[in-house]
C-alpha positions as CSV (number, residue, x, y, z in Angstrom):
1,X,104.5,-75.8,53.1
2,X,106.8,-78.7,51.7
3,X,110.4,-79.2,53.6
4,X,113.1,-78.0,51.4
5,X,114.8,-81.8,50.4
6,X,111.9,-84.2,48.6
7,X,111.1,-87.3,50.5
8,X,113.8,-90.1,49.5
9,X,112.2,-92.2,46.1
10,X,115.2,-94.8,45.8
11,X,113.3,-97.7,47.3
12,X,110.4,-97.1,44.3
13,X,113.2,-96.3,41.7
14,X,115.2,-99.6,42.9
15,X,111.9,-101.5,42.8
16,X,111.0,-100.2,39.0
17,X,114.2,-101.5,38.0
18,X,114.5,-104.8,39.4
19,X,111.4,-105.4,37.9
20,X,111.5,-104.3,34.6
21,X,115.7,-106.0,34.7
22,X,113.8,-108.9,35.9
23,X,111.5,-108.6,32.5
24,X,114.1,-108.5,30.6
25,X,113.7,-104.8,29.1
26,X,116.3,-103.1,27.4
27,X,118.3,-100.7,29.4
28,X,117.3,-97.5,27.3
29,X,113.2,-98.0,28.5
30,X,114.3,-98.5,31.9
31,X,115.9,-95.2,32.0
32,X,112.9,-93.3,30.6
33,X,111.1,-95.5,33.2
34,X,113.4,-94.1,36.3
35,X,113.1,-90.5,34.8
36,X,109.3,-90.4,34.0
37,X,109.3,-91.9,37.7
38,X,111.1,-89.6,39.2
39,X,109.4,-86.2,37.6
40,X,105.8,-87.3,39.0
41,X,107.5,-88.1,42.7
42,X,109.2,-85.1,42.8
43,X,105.7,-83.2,41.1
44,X,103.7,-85.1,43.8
45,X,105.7,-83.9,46.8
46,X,106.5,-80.0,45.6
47,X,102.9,-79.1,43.9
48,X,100.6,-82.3,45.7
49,X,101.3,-81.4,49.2
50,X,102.6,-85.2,50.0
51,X,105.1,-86.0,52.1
52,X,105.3,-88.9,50.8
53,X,104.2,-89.6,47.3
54,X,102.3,-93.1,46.8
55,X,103.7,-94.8,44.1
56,X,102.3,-98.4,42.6
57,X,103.8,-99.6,39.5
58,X,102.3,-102.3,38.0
59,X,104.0,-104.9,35.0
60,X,101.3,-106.8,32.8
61,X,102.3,-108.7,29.7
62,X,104.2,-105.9,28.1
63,X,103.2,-102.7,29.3
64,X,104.5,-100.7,32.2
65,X,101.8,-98.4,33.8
66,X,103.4,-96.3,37.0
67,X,100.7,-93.9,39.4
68,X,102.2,-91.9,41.9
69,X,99.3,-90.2,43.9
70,X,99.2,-87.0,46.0
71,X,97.0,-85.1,47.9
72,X,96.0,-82.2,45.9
73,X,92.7,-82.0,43.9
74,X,94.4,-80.1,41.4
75,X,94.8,-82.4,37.7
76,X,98.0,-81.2,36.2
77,X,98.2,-79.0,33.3
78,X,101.2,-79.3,31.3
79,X,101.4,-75.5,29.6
80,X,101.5,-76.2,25.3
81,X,105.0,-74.4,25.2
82,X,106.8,-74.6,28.0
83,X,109.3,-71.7,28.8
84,X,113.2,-72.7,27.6
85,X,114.4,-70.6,30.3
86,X,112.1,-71.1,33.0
87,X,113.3,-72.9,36.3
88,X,110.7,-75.4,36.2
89,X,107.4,-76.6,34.4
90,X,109.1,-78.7,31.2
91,X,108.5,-81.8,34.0
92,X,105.4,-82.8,32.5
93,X,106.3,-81.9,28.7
94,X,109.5,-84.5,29.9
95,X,107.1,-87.6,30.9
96,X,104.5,-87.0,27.9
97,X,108.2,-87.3,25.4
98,X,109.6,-90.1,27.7
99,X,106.4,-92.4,27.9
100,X,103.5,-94.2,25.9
101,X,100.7,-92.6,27.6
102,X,100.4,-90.3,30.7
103,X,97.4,-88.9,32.0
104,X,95.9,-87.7,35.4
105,X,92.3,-88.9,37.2
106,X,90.9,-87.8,40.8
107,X,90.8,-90.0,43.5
108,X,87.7,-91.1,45.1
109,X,88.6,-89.6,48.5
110,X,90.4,-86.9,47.3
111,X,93.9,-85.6,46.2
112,X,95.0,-87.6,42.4
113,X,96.4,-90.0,40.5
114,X,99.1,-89.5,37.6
115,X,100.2,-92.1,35.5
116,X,102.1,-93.4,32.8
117,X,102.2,-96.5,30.6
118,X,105.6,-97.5,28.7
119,X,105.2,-100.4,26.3
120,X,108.4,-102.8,24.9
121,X,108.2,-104.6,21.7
122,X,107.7,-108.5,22.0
């Protein structure tokens, strides 16, 4: 069972930012960056089991690829229509409208991987 607050993800939001400031991307793709961010953190701690979501986010040339890993085996299945008035499970639908590619791959040792890739125009 996960504790009712998620774990605190402003130190990898903060980081994202600086370095796609520091990149010189425009503010809009930074936001979808943050948001995309933030539903797989949030995903990792309530469905993954981890306390503590790993998150690397890597910058090359022009393209953004984030991976937050988790614990759980279990690859993520965003449902084709997602409920309007459900209480959850559009988080997934969000990233995939948000983002260039997402996607999700087991881990060697167990528990996942999902990612993202955001690409800005040169």
């Amino acid at each position: 069972m996960c504790a009712f607050n998620p774990p605190d993800w402003s130190a990898a939001r903060a980081e994202l930012r600086d370095a796609l400031a520091a990149a010189s991307w425009p503010p809009d793709l930074i936001h979808d960056a943050e948001l995309a961010l933030c539903e797989l953190y949030v995903n990792a701690w309530r469905h993954g089991g981890s306390p503590a979501p790993l998150v690397v986010v890597l910058l090359l040339n022009r393209t953004l690829r984030v991976s937050v890993a988790d614990d759980s085996p279990d690859l993520p299945e965003p449902s084709r229509s997602a409920d309007p008035y459900a209480l959850s499970g559009r988080g997934l639908h969000l990233v995939r409208s948000l983002t260039h590619r997402f996607g999700a791959q087991a881990r060697k040792h167990g528990g996942k991987v999902v990612w993202f890739e955001l690409e800005v125009a040169a």
